[in-house]
Phi, psi and omega in degrees: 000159185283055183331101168273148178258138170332127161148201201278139137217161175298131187255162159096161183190135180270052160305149131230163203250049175338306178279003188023077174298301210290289185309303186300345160259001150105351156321128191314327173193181203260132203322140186094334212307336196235040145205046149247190357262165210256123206248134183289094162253159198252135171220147202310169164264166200194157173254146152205170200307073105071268189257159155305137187304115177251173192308342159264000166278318192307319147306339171254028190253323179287319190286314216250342161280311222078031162298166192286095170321159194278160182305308188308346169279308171095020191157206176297327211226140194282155177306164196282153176086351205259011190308329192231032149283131184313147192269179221177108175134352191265127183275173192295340201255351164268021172226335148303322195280308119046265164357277178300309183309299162259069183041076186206173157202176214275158152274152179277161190295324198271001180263318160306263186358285188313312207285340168294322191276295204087171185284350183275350167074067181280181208264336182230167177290339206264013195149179172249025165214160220263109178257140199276155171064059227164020211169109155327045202230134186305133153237056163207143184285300190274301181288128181275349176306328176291356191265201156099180185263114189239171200299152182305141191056050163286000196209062179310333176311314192269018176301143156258203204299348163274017177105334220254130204274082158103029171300295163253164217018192171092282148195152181324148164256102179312137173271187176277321171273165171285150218284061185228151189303136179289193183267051199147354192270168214214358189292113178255144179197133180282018152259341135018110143130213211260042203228333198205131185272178186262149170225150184244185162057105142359145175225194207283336198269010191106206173222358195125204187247055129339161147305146171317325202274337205260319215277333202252346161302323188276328174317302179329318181248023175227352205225011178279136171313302183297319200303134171250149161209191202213152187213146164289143195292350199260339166313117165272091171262135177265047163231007191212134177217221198200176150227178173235153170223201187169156200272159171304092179306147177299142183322299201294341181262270235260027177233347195238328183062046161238103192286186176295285215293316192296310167329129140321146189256145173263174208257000000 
C-alpha cells in the first residue's frame, strides 16, 4: 500500500458546462454539474492500495471465505494467465467484503480523489492535460485495439503524484460512498441519495458511440480524476472493480504496538 499523508487538498472543481456540451451530446447530465463547488478539505493520512485488487487476491480471498467467485470465471478459478488482471464482475457488497476480509476497507471519495490528484490538485493524476496512451483508455469509437483489460500497473506514465497506479482507466472503481450532492451543490438529479454508490477512475471500455472527434472530448473529460459517476450497489460489471485503503495506525501502535483496548483504565 501507498501512504497519503495528511493535509489539505482541493476536491471538486467550479467548472461549469456554460454551453451544455454533455446534454447536447445526449449525456444524463452536465459536465461538472455534480462536482462543485470545489473545497479545500483537510483529510487524515491513510494507505491505500498501490494497485487494483486483481484476480488472484480475489482467489484467494473466495478460498479462504467460500465467497461466491465473479461469473466470468466459470468456476473456482479465474481464467489461467489472468492473475494480475484487475478482478471484476464484483458488486459493492463483494468488495467490502474483500475488504474487511483483509483488514481494509473501500476508500471514501476525498481519500480516491486525493491519492488521484495530489495535493497541487491535478486535473489526471499524471498532470492537467489529457495525454493519449498514458492510461488504459478507449481513444477510439471504432478501433479496438486499446480495448480490453490489462495487468495492473501497465502504465507506470499515468501513475499519480503518489505513486498509486492505473487511477483513471483499466476499470472503475467502487468508494465507500452514496451518490450525494457536495456541500453547497446546487445540482438536482434523482439519483442523489442512499440508493447508487459512487465509482471513480474511467475504465477500458469506452463512452458510447460518438464521431472520433466528439467520442475522445468526452473521454477526455470522463477520464479527469475529480468526475463522478455512480451504480446501483447490487451492479456486477465487467468493466468495474476496486482498491482498498486503511487508516494509519497511531504512533503508539506503530513504534509500541500498543492499540486504545491495550491502555489501562484508570481505577
Amino acid at each position: 500500500m501507498v501512504l497519503i499523508p495528511a493535509g489539505e487538498f482541493i476536491i471538486g472543481t467550479d467548472q461549469i458546462d456554460e454551453e451544455n456540451r454533455a446534454l447536447a451530446l445526449g449525456l444524463h447530465k452536465p459536465w461538472f454539474a455534480d462536482e462543485s463547488p470545489a473545497r479545500r478539505i483537510d483529510v487524515a493520512d491513510f494507505y491505500i492500495d498501490r494497485h487494483e485488487v486483481t484476480n488472484l487476491q480475489y482467489y484467494i480471498f473466495c478460498q479462504a471465505t467460500d465467497h461466491k467467485p465473479p461469473r466470468y470465471w466459470k468456476g473456482q478459478k479465474f481464467p489461467e494467465g489472468q492473475e494480475r488482471l484487475p478482478v471484476t464482475e464484483v458488486n459493492y457488497f463483494d468488495a467490502s467484503d474483500y475488504a474487511q476480509w483483509a483488514g481494509k476497507r473501500l476508500p471514501t471519495e476525498a481519500e480516491w480523489e486525493k491519492a488521484a490528484r495530489g495535493r497541487a490538485g491535478f486535473v489526471y493524476p499524471w498532470g492537467d492535460e489529457f495525454i493519449r496512451g498514458v492510461a488504459n483508455l478507449s481513444l477510439s469509437p471504432r478501433a479496438k485495439k486499446s480495448h480490453g483489460l490489462k495487468p495492473v500497473g501497465s502504465f507506470p506514465k499515468g501513475a499519480s503524484p503518489y505513486k498509486v497506479h492505473d487511477m483513471v482507466g483499466n476499470v472503475w472503481e467502487w468508494v465507500w460512498e452514496y451518490y450525494r450532492p457536495y456541500p453547497g451543490n446546487t445540482f438536482k438529479t434523482p439519483a442523489y441519495g442512499k440508493k447508487q454508490i459512487v465509482v471513480r477512475g474511467l475504465s477500458y471500455m469506452g463512452v458510447g458511440h460518438f464521431g472520433k472527434k466528439e467520442f475522445l472530448q468526452v473521454i477526455a473529460l470522463k477520464a479527469r480524476a475529480s468526475y463522478r459517476e455512480h451504480l446501483n450497489p447490487l451492479a456486477r460489471k465487467k468493466d468495474v472493480g476496486f482498491r482498498c485503503a486503511k487508516d494509519r495506525p497511531s504512533f503508539m501502535e506503530r513504534v509500541f504496538g500498543i492499540t486504545a483496548d491495550d491502555r489501562p483504565e484508570k481505577s
